[in-house]
C-alpha positions as CSV (number, residue, x, y, z in Angstrom):
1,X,20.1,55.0,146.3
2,X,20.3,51.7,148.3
3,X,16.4,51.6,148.1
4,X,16.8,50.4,144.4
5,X,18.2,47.4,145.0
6,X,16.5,46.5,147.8
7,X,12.9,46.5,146.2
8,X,13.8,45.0,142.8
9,X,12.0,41.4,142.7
10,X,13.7,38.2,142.5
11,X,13.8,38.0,138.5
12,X,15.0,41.1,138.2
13,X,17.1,40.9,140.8
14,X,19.0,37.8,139.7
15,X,19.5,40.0,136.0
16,X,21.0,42.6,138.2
17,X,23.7,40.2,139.5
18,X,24.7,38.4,136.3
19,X,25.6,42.3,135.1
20,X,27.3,43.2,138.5
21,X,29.3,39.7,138.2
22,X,30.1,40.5,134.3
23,X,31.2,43.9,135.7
24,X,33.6,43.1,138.5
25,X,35.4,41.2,136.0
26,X,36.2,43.3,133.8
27,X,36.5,46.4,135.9
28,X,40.3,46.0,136.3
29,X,40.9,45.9,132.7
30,X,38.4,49.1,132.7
31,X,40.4,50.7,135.0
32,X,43.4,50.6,132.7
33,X,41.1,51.8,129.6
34,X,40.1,54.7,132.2
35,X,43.7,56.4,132.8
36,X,44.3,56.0,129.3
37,X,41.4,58.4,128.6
38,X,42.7,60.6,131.4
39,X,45.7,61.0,129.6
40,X,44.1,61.3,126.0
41,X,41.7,64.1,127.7
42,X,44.4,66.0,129.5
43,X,46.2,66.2,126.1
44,X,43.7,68.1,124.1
45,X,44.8,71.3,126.5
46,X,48.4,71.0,125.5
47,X,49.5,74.2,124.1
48,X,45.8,75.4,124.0
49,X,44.0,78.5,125.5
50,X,43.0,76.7,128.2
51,X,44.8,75.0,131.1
52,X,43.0,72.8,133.5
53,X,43.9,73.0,137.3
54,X,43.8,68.9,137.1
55,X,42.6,66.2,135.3
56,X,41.0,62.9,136.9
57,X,39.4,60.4,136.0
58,X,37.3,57.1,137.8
59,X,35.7,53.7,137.0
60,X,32.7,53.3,138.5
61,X,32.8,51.4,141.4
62,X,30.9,48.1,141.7
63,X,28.7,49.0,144.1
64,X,27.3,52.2,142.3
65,X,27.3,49.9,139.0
66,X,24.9,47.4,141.0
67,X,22.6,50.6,142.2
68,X,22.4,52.0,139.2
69,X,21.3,48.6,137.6
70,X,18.9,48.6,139.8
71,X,16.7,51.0,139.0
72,X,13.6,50.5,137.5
73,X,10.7,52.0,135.7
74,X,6.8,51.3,135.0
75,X,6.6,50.0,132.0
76,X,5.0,51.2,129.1
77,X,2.6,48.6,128.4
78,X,0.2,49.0,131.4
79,X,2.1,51.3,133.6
80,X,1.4,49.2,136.7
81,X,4.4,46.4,136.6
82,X,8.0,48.3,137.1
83,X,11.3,46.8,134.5
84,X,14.9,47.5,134.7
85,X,15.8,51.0,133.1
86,X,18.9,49.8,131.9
87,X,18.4,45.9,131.1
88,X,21.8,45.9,129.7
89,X,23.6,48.4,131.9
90,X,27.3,47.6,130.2
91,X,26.1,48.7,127.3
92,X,23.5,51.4,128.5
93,X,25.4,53.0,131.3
94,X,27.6,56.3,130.0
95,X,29.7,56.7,132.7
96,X,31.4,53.9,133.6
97,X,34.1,56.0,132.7
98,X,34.3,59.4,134.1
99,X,36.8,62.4,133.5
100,X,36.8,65.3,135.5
101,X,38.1,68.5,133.6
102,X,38.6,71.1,136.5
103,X,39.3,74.6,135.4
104,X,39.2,78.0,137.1
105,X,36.6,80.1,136.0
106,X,32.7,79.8,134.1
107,X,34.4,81.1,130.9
108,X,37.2,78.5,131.3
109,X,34.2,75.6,131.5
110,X,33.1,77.1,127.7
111,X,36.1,77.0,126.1
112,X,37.5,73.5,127.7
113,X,34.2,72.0,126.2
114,X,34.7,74.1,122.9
115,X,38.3,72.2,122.8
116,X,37.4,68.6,123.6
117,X,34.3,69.2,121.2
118,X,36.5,71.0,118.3
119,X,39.2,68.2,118.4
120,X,37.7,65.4,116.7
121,X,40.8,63.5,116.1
122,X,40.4,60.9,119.0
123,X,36.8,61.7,120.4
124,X,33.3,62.2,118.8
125,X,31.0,63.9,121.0
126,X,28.1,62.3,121.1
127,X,25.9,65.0,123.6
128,X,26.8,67.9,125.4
129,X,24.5,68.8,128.6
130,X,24.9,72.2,130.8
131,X,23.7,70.9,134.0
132,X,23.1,73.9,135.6
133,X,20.8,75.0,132.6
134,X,17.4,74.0,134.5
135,X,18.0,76.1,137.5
136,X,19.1,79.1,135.6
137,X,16.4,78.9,134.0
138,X,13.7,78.4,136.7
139,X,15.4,81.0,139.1
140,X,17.1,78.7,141.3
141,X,20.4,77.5,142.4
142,X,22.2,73.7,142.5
143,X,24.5,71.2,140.7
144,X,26.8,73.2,138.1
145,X,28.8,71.4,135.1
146,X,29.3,70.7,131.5
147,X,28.8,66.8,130.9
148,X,29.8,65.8,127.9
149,X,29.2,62.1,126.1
150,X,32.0,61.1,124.2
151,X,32.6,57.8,121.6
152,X,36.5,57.4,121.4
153,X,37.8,57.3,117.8
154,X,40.4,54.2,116.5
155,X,41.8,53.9,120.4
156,X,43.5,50.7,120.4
157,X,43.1,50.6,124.3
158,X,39.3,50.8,124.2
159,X,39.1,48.2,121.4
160,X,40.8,46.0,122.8
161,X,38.6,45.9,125.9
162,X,35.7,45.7,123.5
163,X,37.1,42.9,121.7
164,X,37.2,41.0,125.4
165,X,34.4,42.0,126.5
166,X,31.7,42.1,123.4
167,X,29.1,44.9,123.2
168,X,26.0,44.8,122.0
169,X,24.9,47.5,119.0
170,X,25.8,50.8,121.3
171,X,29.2,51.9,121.2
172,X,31.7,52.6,123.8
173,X,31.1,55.9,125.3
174,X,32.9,57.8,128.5
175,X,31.4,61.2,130.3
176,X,33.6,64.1,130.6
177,X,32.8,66.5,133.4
178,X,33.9,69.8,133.4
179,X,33.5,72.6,135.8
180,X,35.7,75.1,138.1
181,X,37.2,74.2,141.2
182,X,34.4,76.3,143.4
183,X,32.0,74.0,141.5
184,X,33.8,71.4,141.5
185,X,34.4,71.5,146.2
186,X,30.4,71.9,146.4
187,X,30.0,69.1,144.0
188,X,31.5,66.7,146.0
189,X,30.3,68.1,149.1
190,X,26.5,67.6,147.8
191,X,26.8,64.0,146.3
192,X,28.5,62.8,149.6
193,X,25.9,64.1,151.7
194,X,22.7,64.4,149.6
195,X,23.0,62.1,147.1
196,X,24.6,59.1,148.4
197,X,24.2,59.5,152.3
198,X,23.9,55.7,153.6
199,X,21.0,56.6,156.0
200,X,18.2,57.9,154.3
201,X,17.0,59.2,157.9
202,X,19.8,60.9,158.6
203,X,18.0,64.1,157.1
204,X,16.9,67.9,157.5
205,X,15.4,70.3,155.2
206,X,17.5,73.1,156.5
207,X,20.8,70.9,155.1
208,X,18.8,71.7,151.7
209,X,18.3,75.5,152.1
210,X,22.1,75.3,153.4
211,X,23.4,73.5,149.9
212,X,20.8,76.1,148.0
213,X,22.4,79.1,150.1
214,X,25.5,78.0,149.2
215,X,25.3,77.0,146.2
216,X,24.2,81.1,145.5
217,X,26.9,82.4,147.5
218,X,29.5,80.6,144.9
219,X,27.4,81.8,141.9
220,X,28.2,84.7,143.3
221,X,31.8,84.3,144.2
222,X,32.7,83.3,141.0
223,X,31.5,86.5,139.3
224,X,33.5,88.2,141.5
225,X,36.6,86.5,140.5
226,X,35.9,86.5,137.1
227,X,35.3,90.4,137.0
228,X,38.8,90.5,139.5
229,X,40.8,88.3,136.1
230,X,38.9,90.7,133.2
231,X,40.2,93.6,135.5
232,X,43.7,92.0,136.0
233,X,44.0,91.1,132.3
234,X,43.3,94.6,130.9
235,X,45.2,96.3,133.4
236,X,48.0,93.9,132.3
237,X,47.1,94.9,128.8
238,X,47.7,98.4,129.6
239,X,51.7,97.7,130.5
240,X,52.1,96.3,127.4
241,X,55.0,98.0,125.5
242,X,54.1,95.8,122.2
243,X,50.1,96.0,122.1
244,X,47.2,98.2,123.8
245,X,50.1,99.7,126.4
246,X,51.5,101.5,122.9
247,X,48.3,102.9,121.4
248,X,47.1,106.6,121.0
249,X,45.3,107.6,124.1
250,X,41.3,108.9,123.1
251,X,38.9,109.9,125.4
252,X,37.4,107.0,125.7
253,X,40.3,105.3,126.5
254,X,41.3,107.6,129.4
255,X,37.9,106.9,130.9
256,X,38.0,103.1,130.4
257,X,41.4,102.9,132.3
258,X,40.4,105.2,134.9
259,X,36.8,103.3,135.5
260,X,39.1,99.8,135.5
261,X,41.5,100.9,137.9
262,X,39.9,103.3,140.1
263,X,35.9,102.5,139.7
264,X,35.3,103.6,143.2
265,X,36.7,107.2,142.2
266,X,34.8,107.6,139.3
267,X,32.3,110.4,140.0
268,X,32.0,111.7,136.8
269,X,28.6,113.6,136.3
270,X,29.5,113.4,132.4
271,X,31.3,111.4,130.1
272,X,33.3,113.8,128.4
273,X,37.2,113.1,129.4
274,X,38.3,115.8,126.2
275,X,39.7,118.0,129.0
276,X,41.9,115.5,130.9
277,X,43.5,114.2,127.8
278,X,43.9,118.2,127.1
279,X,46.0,118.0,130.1
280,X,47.9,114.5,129.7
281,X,48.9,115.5,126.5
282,X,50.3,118.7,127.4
283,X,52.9,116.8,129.5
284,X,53.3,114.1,126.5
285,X,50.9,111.5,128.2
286,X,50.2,110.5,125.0
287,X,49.9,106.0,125.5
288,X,47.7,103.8,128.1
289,X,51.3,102.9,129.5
290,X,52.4,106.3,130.4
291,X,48.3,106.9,132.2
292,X,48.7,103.7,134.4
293,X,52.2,104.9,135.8
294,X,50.7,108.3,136.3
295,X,48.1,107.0,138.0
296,X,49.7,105.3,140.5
297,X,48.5,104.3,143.7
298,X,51.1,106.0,146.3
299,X,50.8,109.3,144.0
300,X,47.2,109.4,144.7
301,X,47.3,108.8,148.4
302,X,49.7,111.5,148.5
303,X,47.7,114.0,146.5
304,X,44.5,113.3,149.0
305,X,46.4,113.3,151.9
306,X,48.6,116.4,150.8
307,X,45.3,118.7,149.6
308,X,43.4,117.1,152.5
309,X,39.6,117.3,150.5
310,X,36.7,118.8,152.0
311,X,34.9,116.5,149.3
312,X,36.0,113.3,147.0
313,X,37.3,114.9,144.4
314,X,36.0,113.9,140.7
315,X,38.4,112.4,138.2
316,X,39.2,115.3,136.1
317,X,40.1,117.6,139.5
318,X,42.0,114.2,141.1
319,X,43.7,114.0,137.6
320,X,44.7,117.8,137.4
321,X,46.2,117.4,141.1
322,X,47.9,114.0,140.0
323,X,50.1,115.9,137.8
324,X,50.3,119.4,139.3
325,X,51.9,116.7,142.4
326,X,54.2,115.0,139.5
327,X,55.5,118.1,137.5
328,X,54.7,121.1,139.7
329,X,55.2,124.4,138.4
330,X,55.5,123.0,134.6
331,X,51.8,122.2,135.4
332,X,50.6,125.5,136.1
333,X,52.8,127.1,133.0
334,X,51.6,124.6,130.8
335,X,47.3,124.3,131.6
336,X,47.1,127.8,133.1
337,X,47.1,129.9,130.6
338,X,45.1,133.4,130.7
339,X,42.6,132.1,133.5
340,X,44.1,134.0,136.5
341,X,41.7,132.0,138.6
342,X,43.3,128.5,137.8
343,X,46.6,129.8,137.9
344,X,45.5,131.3,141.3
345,X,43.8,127.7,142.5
346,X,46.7,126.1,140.9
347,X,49.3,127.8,143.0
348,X,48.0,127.3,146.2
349,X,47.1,123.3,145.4
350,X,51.5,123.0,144.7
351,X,52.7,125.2,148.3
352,X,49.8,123.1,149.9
353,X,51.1,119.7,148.1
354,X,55.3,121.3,149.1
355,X,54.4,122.2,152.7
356,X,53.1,118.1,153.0
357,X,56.0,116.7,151.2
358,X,58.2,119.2,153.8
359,X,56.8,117.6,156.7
360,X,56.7,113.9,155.6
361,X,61.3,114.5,155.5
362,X,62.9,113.2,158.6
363,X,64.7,116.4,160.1
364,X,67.9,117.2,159.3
């Protein structure tokens, strides 16, 4: 980044300083402007579905203003002479201001934009980029965020700086960055080291496959904790008294709570779960709640420790030993019925499942 300013020309150069100078004058009044929209950003969460880990915000400092001032481009005339690519970088640059939005998860980053962009009250959005959009979409990993352009609306902070400091035609606008705190540690990581190292020698191209790398492994972390909150939340959902805890247990159902609390025991070679609400009905299992206490961890690690499998057990057999372990005998009057074979199987399962509980008792 320091090569920009070190190959501009002299006439371009001296433009360069007359913005810097007009910059560092105004950047303590800027500065002021900037917390403001800090605090106007963090209050678009209040009371909303979403809310952030934290909420910064930075002026850009003087000597990234001057390099990014500096850069230049051929220009379209004859392509062989290089101008400024922002002649009037006050005006032109976007982030000047910067906000950082940092939120938990990927689905967190859509709805935090979705808020900002849906309250138009103090902020129009004037573009709204997916950074990580390119690499998705080329199979490859980097830079993940949501950067969003925003014009404040009637802010009597911001036009007051204006007023000082006249504009030309473009209006004031400030970037908000939003993107989860995994994101969010790499992020800052990258630009420190790739993007604004001092010593442009001070390079290998393994440090790139090591970002790349890294940057996959968080891709993949975070699906991993966002499949650990959709599990939370809907085992959550199953305890609730008021909502999904209270509804009429179907066959589906049964198998979606078993699959999102036990996946690893789900050997099912069908998906037919008629027969083991059969049986959680005939002990008045009738409600997600009453499944989830049934199908508690401890109970099950007695069961398999108790009966001791020669194999895993599927879910309908684990479930059939779950409550012949939690009601016993009541079990084998209530699901046996004229099948001598099951009352047979059942009978040995409970003195097998009575002789463990016997020996787990401290002696008398």
């Amino acid at each position: 980044m320091a090569q920009a300013w070190k190959q501009l020309d002299g006439s371009l150069k001296e433009r360069v300083v007359a913005s810097v100078d007009a910059y560092r004058a105004a950047r303590p009044e800027l500065e002021d402007v900037t917390e403001h929209l800090r605090n106007e950003v963090a209050a678009l969460f209040d009371d909303s579905e979403v809310t952030p880990l934290f909420v910064t915000a930075r002026t850009k400092s003087v000597e990234s203003f001057r390099q990014k001032a500096s850069r230049t481009v051929y220009t379209k005339e004859d392509g062989q002479d290089r101008e400024l690519e922002f002649p009037e970088p006050l005006d032109q640059l976007h982030d000047l201001v910067g906000v950082r939005v940092i939120v938990m998860l990927p689905r967190d980053v859509r709805e935090a934009a979705a808020i900002i962009k849906r309250r138009r009250g103090p902020f129009y959005c004037q573009s709204d980029r997916e950074k990580d959009i390119g690499s998705l979409e080329s199979g490859t990993y980097g830079y993940s965020s949501r950067h969003l352009i925003l014009i404040p609306r009637h802010d009597d902070a911001v036009d007051g700086f204006v007023a000082k400091h006249p504009r030309g035609e473009l209006p004031f606008v400030f970037e908000v960055q939003i993107r989860t705190i995994l994101a969010h540690a790499w992020s800052e990581i990258e630009h420190d080291i790739r993007f604004k190292r001092k010593d442009q020698r001070a390079w290998s191209p393994h440090l790139d496959r090591q970002f790349t790398a890294s940057a996959a492994m968080l891709e993949s972390v975070e699906g991993i904790f966002t499949d650990i909150d959709e599990r939370h939340q809907a085992i959550r959902s199953y305890w609730d008294n008021q909502g999904a805890g209270a509804e009429e247990l179907t066959p589906e159902m049964v198998g979606d709570i078993w699959r999102t609390l036990w996946p690893h025991l789900d050997r099912k070679r069908d998906s037919d779960w008629e027969w083991a609400l059969e049986l959680l009905r005939a002990h008045g299992i009738e409600t997600p709640r009453a499944l989830v206490e049934l199908l508690d961890a401890g109970n099950i690690r007695s069961v398999r420790s108790a009966l001791d499998h020669r194999y895993s057990p599927g879910p309908d057999r684990l479930l059939d030993d779950l409550l012949l372990w939690t009601y016993g005998r009541e079990h084998i009057q209530k699901t046996a019925g004229d099948d001598p074979q099951r009352r047979s199987s059942l009978t040995r399962r409970l003195q097998q499942m009575r002789t463990f509980d016997r020996s787990r008792r401290p002696a008398e």
